[in-house]
Structures are given as C-alpha cells and as structure tokens.
NUROBA-915024 format. One record per atom (N, C-alpha, C): x, y, z. Coordinates in steps of 0.2 Angstrom, whole numbers, plus 2048, in hexadecimal, padded with zeros to 3 digits. Layout:
<sites>
XYZ...
</sites>
This chain:
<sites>
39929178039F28D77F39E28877A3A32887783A32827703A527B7743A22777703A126F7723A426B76E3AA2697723AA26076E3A525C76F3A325976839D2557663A024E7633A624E7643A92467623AE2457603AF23F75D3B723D7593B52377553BA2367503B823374B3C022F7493BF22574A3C72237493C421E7453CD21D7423CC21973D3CE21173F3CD20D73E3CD2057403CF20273B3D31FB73B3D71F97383D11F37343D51F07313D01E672F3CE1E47353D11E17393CD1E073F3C91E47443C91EA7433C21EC7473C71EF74A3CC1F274C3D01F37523D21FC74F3D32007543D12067533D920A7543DB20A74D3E120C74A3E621274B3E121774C3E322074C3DF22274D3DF2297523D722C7533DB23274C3D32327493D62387473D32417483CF2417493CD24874B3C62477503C624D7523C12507583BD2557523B72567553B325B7533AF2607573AF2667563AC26B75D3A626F7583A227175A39E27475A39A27975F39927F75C39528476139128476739028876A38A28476F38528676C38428B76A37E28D76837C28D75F37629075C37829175437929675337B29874D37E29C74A37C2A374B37F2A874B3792B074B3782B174237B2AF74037A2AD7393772A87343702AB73436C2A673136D2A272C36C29A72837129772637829472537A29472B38229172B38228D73238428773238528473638C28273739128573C39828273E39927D7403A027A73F3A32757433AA2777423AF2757463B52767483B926D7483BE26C7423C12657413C82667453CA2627483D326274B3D625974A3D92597463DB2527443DF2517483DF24D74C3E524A7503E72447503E824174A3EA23A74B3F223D7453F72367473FC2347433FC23273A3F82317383F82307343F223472F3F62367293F123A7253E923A7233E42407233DE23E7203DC23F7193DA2387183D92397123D023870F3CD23770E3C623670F3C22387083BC2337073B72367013B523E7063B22416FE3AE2477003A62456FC3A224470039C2436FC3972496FE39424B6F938E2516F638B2536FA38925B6FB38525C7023802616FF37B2616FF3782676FF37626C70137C26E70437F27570638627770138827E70238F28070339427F70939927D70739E27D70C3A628170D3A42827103A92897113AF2867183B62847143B928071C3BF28571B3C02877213C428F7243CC28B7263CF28B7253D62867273D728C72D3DB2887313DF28D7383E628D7383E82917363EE2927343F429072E3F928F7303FB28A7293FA2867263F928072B3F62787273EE27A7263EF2747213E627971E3E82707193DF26D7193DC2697153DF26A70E3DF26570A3DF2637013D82607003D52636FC3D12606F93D225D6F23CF2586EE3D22546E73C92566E43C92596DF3C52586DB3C22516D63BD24F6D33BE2496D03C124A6C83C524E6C83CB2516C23D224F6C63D124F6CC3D924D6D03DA2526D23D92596CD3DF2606D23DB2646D93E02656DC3DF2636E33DF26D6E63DA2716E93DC2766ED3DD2736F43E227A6F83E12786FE3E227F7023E32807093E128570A3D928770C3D728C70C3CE28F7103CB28E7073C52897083C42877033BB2877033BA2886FC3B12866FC3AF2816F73AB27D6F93A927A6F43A22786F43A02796ED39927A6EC3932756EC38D2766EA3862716EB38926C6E93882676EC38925F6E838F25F6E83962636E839E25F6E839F2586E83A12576E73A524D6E639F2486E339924C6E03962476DE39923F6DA39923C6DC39B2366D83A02326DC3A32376DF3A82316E53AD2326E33B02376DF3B82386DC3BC23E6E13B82436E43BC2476EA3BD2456EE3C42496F23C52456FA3C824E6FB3CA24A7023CD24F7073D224B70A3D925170A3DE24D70D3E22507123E524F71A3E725571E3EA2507223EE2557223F425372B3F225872F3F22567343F225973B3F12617393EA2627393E52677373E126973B3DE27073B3D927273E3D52777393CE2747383CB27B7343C327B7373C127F7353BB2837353B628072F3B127C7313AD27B72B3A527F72B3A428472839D28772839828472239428172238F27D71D38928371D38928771838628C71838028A71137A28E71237328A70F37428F70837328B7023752906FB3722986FC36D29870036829E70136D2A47033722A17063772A770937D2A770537D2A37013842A46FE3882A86FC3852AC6F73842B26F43882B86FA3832B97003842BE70638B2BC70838D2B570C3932B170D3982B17083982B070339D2B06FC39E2B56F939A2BA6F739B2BE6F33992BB6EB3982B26E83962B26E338F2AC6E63892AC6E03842A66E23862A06E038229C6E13842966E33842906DD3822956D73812916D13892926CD38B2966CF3932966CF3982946CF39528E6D839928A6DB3992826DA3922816D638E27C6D53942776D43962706D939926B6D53A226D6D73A22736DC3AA2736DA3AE2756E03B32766DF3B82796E63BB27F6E53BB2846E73BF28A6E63C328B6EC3C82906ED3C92936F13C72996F33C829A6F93C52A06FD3C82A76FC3CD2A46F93D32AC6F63CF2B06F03CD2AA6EB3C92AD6E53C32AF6E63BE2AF6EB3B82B16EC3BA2B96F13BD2B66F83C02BA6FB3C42C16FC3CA2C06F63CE2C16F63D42BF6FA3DC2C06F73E02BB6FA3E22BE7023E22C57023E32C97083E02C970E3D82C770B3D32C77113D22BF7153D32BA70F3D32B37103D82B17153DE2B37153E62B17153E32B471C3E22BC71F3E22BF7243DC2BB7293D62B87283D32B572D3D42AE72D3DA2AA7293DB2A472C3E12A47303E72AB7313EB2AC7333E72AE73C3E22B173C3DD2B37413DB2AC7473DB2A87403D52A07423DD29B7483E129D7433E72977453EB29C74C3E92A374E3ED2A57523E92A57573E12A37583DD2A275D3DD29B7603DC29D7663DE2967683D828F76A3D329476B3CF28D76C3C628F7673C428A7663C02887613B928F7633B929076A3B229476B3B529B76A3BA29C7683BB2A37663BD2A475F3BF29F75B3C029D7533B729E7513B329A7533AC29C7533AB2A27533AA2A57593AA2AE75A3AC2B07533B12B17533B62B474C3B22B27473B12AC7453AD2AA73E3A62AE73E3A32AF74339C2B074439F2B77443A12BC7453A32C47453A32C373D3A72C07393A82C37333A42C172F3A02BB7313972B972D3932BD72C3942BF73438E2C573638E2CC7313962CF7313962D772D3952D37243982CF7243962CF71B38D2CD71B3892C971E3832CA72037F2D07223812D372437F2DB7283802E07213822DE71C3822E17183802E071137F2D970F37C2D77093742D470C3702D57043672D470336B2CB7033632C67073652BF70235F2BF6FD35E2B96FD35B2B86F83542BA6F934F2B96F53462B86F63432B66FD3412B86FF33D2B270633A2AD7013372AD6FB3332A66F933A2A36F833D2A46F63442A06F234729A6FB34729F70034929F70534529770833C29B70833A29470B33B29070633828E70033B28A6FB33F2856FE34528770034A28270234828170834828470C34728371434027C71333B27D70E33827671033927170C33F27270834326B70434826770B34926E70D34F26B71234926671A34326B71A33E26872033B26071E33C26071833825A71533C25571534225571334925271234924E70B34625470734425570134024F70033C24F6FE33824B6FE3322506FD3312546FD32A2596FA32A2596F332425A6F03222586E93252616E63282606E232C2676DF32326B6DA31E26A6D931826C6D831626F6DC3172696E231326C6EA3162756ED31E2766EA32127A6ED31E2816E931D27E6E331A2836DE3142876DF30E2806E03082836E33092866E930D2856EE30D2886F43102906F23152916EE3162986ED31129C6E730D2986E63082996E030E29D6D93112996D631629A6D13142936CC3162966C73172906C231D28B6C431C2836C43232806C23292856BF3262866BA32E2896B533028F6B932C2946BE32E2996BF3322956C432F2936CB3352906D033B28C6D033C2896C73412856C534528B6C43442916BE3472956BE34B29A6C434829C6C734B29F6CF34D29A6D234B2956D534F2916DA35628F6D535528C6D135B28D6CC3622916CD3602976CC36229F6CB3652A06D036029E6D63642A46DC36729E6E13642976E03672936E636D28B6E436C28D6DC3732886D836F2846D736B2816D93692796D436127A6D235C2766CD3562746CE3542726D234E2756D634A2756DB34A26A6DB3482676D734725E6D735025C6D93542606D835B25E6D635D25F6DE35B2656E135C2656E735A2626ED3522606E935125C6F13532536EE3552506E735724D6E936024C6EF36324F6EE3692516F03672516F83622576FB36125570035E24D70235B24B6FE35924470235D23E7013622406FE36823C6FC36C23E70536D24470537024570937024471336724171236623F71936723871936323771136522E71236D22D71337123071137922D71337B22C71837823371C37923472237522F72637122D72636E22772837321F72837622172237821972138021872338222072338822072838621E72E38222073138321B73B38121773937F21073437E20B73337620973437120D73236B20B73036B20672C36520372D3641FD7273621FF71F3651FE71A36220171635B2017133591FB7163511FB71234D20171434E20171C34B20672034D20E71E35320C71C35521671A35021771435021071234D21270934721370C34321170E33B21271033821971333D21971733F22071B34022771834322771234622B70F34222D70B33E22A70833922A70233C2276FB3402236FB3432206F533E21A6F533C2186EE3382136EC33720C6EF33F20C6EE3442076EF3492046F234C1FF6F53531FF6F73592046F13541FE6EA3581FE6E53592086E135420B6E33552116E035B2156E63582146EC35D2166F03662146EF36520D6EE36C20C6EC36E20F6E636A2126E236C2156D937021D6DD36C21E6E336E2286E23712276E63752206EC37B2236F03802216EB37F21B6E538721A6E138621E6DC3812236DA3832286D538522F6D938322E6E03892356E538E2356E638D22F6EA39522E6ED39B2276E93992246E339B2206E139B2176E53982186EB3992126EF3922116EF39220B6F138C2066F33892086FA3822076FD37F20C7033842097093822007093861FC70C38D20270E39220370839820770939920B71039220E70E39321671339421571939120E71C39220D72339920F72839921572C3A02167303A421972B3A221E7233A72217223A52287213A222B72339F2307263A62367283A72397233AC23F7233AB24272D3A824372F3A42477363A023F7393A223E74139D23A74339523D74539323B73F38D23D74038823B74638823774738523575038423A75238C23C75138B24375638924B75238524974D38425074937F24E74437824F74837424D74336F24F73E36E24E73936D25073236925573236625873536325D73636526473936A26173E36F26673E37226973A37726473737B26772F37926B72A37226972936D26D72036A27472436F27872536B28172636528272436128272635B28572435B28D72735829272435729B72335129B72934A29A72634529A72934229772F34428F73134128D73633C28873433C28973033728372C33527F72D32E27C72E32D27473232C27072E32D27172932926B72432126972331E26F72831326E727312273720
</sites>
C-alpha cells in the first residue's frame, strides 16, 4: 500500500501556521525499477505554490494527474507546464521555481544512469534544463498516461501505473556500463566525497578516460557530480535545521565558509536561508532515500 509520509505548511511572521499546503505519499516498497525513486504531491491548501527549485543530482521526471499540472520558471523566466523533466543541476543559482493550484503529480527522481532507458534521450542533453515530456515522449503518449494518472483514484494504483510503464521501456532498452554504473553508485554512497583518482584507480582507468565516459553517459564530470551530490546532503541537512558548522564538518567542506560559497552558488541563498524551505518535508524523506542508487553500493 502507498503511505502518506507528511505535510508541509506555510507560516506567517509570527510563527503561526497560515495554509497547509500539500501531503506527500510514497510507496510501500522500492521501486521494481532499479534507479527511480517515487513520490506522490497533492497540494491542498487555498493559496497558490509558488516555491525555489534548487539542484539535485538526479533527473526529475513530475507526472501531472490530470488537467492541472505544475509551472515551472526557468532562470530566463519562461515557464513549462504540464508532465515535465528537468535535468542534473536545474535551478542552479536560485532563479527557478514552481508554481501550482490545487495539483496532484507523480514525482520520479530517476539516477542519470537510467535516463537514456526512461527518456528516450542521455542525460547530457537535459543538463541544467526543463523540457516537456511531449518532446521526449511524444505528445500522444505523454497526454495518454497523464489522462490514465488523473482518472485513478488513489496514489497506490497511480504507482502501479507508473511502475508498469517504467518497467516495459526498461524491459527493453541496454543502460549504461556497470563501471559507469558503480562509478555513481559510490559518489552517491560516499555523498560525494571520494577522491575522483580514487574512482579511477578502483576501475583501474586513466583520469581522462573516466572523465570522458562519465561525462558521456551520465551528463556531468565525475568532480562536478559529486560536488552536486554533496551539495545536495548538505542542504538537506540544513533544511530540518542542522547547525551549519556541523553540516560543514560532516559534509566534508573545509569550511563553514566554503560550504556557504556552494549553497549561495546553488541555490542563491545563504545556508542560514535553507532552514524550513525544503520544497518536500524532508524529516520525512531522508537523503538517501531520494539519490537512486542502481547497485546497492555501501560506500567500502
């Protein structure tokens, strides 16, 4: 059965709790689809969402259920809306948002390694952007399974659904390399934090060769993506309100001060910022959960 995992609301200047605005559900189990991790959004408050989008390194693939369906704003301003993707890093810098009335979608956060099988294009294609799921999908096929999404009624059979059509575009495309595979899966176990040599020497490859392939197949430089990932536990971190000294130490940043250089050149805010603005209550979805790992990887 699928589980609500929480709710997330907004609070005025004084502390006082304004509008709920959405629930989140989630699977019982993981995915039969190695790589992608669901969740299920149903906004239920009065008043529109409007929210930053900051950088994940994953792909994001959010399924609208029926007619209403999210806006997204690029940091150019123009806005898709509708069953959307959008790629490694999106919003870097703090200029994207998302913006919804009384919505319900499907968010799959799927690991670059699959993208290609999932999308139909790699992930170096999507680097930094938003598309629509018409243009990768087609308009036909796109249009008919968010018509499918919004005519089901409850979240553990909108799952079902998603997971059937993961499954047959999977069942039938190669993914990438197993090196390339583990590669990430121990960026992701390390929470980036392994020395980009080390991965080298462990696949017994040149630097320049793994820079090239990971490159290629998974959208960014192997150093590029585990800072990203380690960007991205530390936020997570400092959304439920960690201390920042301690994220910083924790995280592997030198510094407070370097930690605060890569959350204002992610997300444009200060670390202090993040606290409570956490698009997902993350409490209830925790960082290890969200980054898909393929392998199973422990990070020894």
């Amino acid at each position: 059965m699928a589980t609500a995992v929480g709710s997330q609301d907004e609070a005025d200047a004084g502390g006082q709790v304004d509008t709920a605005v959405w629930d989140l559900a989630r699977p019982a189990g993981p995915s039969r689809v190695p790589g992608v991790v669901i969740s299920g959004f149903r906004d239920r408050g009065p008043a529109p969402v409007d929210h930053r989008l900051d950088p994940h390194p994953v792909l994001t693939l959010a399924l609208a259920c029926g007619d209403s369906a999210p806006v997204i704003y690029d940091h150019t301003g123009m806005q898709q809306s509708g069953s959307l993707v959008t790629g490694l890093g999106f919003g870097s810098g703090g200029a994207a948002r998302i913006r919804a009335t009384q919505v319900e979608w499907l968010q799959l956060r799927l690991s670059p390694a699959i993208a290609r099988t999932v999308l139909g294009v790699g992930p170096a294609d999507l680097e930094g952007s938003v598309v629509s799921l018409d243009d990768l999908w087609g308009a036909g096929r796109a249009a008919r399974l968010q018509q499918q999404l919004g005519e089901t009624p409850s979240w553990e059979r909108r799952f079902a659904l998603v997971e059937e059509v993961l499954a047959s575009r999977f069942a039938n495309t190669h993914t990438i390399a197993p090196e390339l595979s583990w590669a990430w899966d121990q960026i992701i176990a390390t929470q980036g934090r392994i020395r980009i040599d080390n991965l080298a020497t462990e696949l017994g490859w040149t630097r320049k060769r793994l820079w090239s392939r990971f490159h290629t197949h998974l959208g960014l430089p192997p150093k590029r993506a585990a800072t990203l990932v380690r960007f991205d536990h530390a936020a997570t971190r400092l959304a439920v309100g960690e201390e920042t000294a301690r994220v910083a130490a924790e995280c592997g940043y030198t510094d407070q001060s370097h930690l605060h250089r890569d959350v204002v050149s992610f997300t444009g805010v200060t670390p202090s910022s993040l606290a409570g603005e956490s698009l997902v209550p993350v409490d209830d979805l925790p960082w290890a959960d969200h980054v898909p790992r393929l392998t199973g990887a422990d990070g020894g």
